[in-house]
Backbone as CSV, one residue per row, in Angstrom:
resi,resn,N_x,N_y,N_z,CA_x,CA_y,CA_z,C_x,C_y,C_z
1,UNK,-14.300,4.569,15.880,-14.595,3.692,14.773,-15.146,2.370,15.302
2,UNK,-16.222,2.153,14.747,-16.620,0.989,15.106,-15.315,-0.385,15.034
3,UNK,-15.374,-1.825,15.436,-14.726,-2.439,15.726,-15.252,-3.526,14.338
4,UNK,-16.632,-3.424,13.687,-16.397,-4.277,12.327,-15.724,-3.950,11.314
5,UNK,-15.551,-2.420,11.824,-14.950,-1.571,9.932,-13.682,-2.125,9.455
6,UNK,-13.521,-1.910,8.276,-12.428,-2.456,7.813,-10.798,-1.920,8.154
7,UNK,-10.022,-2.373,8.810,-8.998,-1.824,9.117,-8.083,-0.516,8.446
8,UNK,-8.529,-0.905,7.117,-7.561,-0.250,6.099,-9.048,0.992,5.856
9,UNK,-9.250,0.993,6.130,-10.690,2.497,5.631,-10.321,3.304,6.589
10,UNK,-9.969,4.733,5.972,-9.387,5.958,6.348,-7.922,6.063,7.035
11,UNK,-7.664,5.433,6.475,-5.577,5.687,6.413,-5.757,6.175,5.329
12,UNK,-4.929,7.288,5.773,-4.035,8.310,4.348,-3.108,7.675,4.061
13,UNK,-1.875,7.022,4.980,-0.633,6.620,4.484,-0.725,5.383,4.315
14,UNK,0.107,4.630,4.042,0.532,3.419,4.281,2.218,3.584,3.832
15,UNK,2.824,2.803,4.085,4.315,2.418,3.937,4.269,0.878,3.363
16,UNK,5.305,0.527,2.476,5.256,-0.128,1.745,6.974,-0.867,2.515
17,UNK,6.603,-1.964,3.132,8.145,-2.275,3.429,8.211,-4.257,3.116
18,UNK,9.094,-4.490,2.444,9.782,-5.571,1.598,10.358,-6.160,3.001
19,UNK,10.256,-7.716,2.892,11.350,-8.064,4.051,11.427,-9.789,3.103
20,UNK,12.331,-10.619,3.445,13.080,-11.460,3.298,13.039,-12.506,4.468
21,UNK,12.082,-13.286,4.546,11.705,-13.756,5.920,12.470,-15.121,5.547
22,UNK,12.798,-16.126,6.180,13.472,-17.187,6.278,12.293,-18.552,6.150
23,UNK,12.526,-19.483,5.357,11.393,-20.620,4.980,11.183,-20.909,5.891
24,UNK,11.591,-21.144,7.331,11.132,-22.249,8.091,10.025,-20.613,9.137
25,UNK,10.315,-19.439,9.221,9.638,-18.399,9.502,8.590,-18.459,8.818
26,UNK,8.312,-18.132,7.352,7.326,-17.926,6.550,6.453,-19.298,6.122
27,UNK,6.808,-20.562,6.378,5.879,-21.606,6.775,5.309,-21.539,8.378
28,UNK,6.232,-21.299,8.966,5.220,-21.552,10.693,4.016,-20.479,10.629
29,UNK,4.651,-18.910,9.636,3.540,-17.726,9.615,1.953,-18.166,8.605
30,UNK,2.529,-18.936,7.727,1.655,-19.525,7.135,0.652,-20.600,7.508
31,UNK,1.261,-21.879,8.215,0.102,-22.413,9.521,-0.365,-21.931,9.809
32,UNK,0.286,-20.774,10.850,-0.494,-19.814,11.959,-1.989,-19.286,10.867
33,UNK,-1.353,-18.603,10.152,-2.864,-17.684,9.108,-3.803,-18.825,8.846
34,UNK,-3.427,-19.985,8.248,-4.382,-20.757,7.626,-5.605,-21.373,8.885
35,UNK,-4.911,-21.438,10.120,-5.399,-21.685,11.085,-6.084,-21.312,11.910
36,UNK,-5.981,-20.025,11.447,-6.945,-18.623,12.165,-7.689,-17.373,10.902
37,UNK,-8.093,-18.589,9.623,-8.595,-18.017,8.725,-7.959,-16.787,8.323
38,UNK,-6.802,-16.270,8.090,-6.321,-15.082,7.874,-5.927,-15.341,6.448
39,UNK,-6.604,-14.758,5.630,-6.478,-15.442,4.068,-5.072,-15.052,3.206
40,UNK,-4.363,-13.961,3.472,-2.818,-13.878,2.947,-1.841,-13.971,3.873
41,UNK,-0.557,-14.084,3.410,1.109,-14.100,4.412,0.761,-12.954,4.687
42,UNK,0.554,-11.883,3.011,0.780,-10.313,3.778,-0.240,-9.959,4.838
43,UNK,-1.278,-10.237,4.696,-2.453,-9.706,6.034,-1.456,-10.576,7.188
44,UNK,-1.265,-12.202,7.276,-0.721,-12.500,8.555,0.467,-11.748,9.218
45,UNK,1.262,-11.151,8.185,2.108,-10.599,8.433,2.519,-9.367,9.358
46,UNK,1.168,-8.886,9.117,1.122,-7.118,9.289,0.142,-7.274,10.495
47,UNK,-0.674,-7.925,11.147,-1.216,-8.814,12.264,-0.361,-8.906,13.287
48,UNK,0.572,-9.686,12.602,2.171,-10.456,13.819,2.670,-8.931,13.877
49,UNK,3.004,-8.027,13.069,3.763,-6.747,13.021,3.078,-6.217,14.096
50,UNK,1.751,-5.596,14.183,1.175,-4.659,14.836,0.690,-5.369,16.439
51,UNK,0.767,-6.940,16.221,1.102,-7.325,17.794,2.218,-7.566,18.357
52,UNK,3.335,-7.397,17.901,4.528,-7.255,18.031,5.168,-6.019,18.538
53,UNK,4.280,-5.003,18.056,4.610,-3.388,18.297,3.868,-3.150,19.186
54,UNK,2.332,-3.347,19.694,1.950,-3.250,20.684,2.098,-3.935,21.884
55,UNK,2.471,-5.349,22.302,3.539,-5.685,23.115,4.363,-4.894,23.257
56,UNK,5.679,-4.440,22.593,6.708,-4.091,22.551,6.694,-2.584,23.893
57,UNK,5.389,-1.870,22.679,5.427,-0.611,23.454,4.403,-0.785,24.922
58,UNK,3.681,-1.576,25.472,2.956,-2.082,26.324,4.497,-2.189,27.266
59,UNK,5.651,-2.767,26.910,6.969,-2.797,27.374,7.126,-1.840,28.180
60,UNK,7.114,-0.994,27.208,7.802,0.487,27.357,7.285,1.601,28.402
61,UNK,5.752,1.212,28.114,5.184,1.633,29.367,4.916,1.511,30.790
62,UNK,5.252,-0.046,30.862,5.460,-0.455,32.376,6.786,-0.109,33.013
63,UNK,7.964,0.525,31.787,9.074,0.901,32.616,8.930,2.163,32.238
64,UNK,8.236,2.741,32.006,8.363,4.217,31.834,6.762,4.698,31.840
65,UNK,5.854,5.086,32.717,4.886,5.587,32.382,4.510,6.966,32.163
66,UNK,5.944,7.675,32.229,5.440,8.872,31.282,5.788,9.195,30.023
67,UNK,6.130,8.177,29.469,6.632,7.640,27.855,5.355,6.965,27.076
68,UNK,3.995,6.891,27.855,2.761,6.166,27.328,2.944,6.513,26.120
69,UNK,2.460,5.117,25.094,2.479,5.048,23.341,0.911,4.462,23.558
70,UNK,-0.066,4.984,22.480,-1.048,4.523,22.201,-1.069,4.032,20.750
71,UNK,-0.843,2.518,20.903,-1.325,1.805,19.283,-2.175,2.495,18.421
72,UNK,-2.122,2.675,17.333,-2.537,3.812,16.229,-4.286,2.381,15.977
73,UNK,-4.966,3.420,16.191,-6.808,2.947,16.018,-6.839,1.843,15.168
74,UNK,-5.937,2.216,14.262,-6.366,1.301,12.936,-6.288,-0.387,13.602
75,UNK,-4.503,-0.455,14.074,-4.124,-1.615,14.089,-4.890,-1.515,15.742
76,UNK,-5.222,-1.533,16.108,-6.122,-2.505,17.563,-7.561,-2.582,16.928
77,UNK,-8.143,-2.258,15.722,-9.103,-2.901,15.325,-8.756,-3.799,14.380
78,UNK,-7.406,-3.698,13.885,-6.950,-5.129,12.799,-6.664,-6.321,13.929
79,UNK,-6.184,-6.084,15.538,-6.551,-6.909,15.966,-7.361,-7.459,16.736
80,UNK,-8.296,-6.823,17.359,-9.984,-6.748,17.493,-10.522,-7.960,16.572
81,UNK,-10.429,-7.459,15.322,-11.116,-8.240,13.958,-10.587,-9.871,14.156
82,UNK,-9.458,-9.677,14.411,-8.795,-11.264,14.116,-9.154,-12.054,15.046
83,UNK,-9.212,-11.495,16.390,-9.433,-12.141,17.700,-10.633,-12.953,17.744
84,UNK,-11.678,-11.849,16.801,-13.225,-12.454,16.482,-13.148,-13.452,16.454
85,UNK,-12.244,-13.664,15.107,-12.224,-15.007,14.280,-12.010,-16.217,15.223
């Protein structure tokens, strides 16, 4: 997939998950977006999520390399896209 396409074009699924973030969390997330043109909490949100998970598992692989996780296409072009910015 090219790296302009839109992140969300050709996902079948999505998951729908609710969270309860803490004011002084959901203002610093809100700087952060406004500051790097990211026009909603929920897009900043799901940004911080999917670099959070790819770190995480980037983790996982330096102590385990036959446990390799490859970040799902979508989200390394949702953060591809942002990096642009």
């Amino acid at each position: 997939m090219p790296r302009d396409k839109d992140y969300m074009e050709g996902l079948t699924k999505m998951v729908r998950i609710e969270i309860d973030l803490p004011n002084e969390l959901r203002d610093d997330l809100q700087t952060v977006a406004g500051s790097l043109g990211i026009p909603t909490l929920s897009e900043a949100a799901l940004i911080a999520l999917a670099d959070w998970t790819a770190r995480r598992k980037a983790e996982i692989d330096d102590k385990n390399p036959s446990q390799r996780y490859f970040v799902n296409e979508a989200l390394d072009e949702l953060i591809g896209k942002q990096s642009k910015k």
